[in-house]
C-alpha positions as CSV (number, residue, x, y, z in Angstrom):
1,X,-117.7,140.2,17.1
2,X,-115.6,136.9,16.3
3,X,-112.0,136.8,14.7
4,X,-110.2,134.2,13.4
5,X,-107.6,133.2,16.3
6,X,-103.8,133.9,16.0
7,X,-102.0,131.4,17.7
8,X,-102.9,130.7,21.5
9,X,-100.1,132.5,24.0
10,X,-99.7,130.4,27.0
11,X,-101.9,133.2,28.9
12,X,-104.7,132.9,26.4
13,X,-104.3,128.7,26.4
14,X,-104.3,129.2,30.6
15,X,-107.1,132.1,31.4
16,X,-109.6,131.8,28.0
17,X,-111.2,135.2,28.9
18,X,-109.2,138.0,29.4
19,X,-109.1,141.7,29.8
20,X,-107.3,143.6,26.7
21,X,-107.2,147.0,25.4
22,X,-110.3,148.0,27.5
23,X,-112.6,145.1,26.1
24,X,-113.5,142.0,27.1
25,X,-112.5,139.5,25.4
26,X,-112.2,135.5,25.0
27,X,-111.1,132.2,23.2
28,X,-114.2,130.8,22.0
29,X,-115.0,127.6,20.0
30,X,-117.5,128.5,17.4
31,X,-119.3,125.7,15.1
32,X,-116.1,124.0,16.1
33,X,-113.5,126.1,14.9
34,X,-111.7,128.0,17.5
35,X,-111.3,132.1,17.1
36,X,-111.2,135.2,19.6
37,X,-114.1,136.9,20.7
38,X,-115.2,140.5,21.9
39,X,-118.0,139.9,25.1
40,X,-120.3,142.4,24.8
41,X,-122.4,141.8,28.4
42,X,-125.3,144.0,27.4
43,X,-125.9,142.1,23.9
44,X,-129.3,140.2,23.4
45,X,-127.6,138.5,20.2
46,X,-123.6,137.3,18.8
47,X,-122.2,138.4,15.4
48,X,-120.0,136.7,13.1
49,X,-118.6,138.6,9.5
50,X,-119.6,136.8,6.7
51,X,-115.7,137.2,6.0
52,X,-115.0,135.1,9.2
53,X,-117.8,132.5,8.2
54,X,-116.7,132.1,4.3
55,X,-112.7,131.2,5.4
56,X,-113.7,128.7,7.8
57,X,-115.7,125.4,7.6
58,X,-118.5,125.6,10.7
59,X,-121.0,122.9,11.7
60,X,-124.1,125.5,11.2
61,X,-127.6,125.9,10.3
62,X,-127.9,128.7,8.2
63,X,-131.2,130.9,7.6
64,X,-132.2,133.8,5.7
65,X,-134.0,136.5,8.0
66,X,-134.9,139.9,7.4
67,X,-134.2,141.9,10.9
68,X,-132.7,145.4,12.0
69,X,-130.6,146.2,15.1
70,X,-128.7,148.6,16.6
71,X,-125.3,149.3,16.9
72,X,-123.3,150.4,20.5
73,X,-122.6,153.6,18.2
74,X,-126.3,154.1,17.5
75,X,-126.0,153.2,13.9
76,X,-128.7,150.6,12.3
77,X,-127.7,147.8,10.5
78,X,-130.0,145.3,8.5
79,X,-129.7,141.8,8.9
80,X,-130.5,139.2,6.6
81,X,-128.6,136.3,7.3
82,X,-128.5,133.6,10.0
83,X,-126.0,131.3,11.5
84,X,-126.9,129.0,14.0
85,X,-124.5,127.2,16.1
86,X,-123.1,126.0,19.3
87,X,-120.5,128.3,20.8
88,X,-118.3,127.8,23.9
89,X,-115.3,129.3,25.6
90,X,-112.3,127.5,24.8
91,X,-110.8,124.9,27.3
């Protein structure tokens, strides 16, 4: 799960990924606009909100695709849009 990035403490500028409130997490660079991350290890895929998409301008490929998956919760959710990008931690 991406979210747009507050701005950087000096922690988060000097150690990109970090360990807060029991996840995870990291400052990540995606379709070159940086934001904070949740690392989820076991994921096969990354997921970005529309929302988060819509407010920013990325460097993408986007695709419509009709696919299913499920959530950590056990929930299913259906898929039908596709962002592809590059996506880096934050240096």
């Amino acid at each position: 799960m991406f979210v747009p990035e507050h701005s950087a403490t000096e922690d988060e500028e000097r150690y990109p990924l970090q360990v807060k409130e029991w996840k995870i997490v990291a400052t990540v660079v995606v379709g070159g606009q940086r934001m904070t991350a949740t690392i989820d290890t076991g994921a096969s895929r990354s997921f970005i909100s529309e929302d988060c998409v819509r407010q920013r301008t990325m460097r993408s490929e986007r695709c419509q695709v009709e696919s299913r998956i499920r959530l950590a919760n056990g929930s299913a959710l259906d898929v039908t849009k596709m962002l592809k990008t590059d996506i880096s931690l934050a240096c």
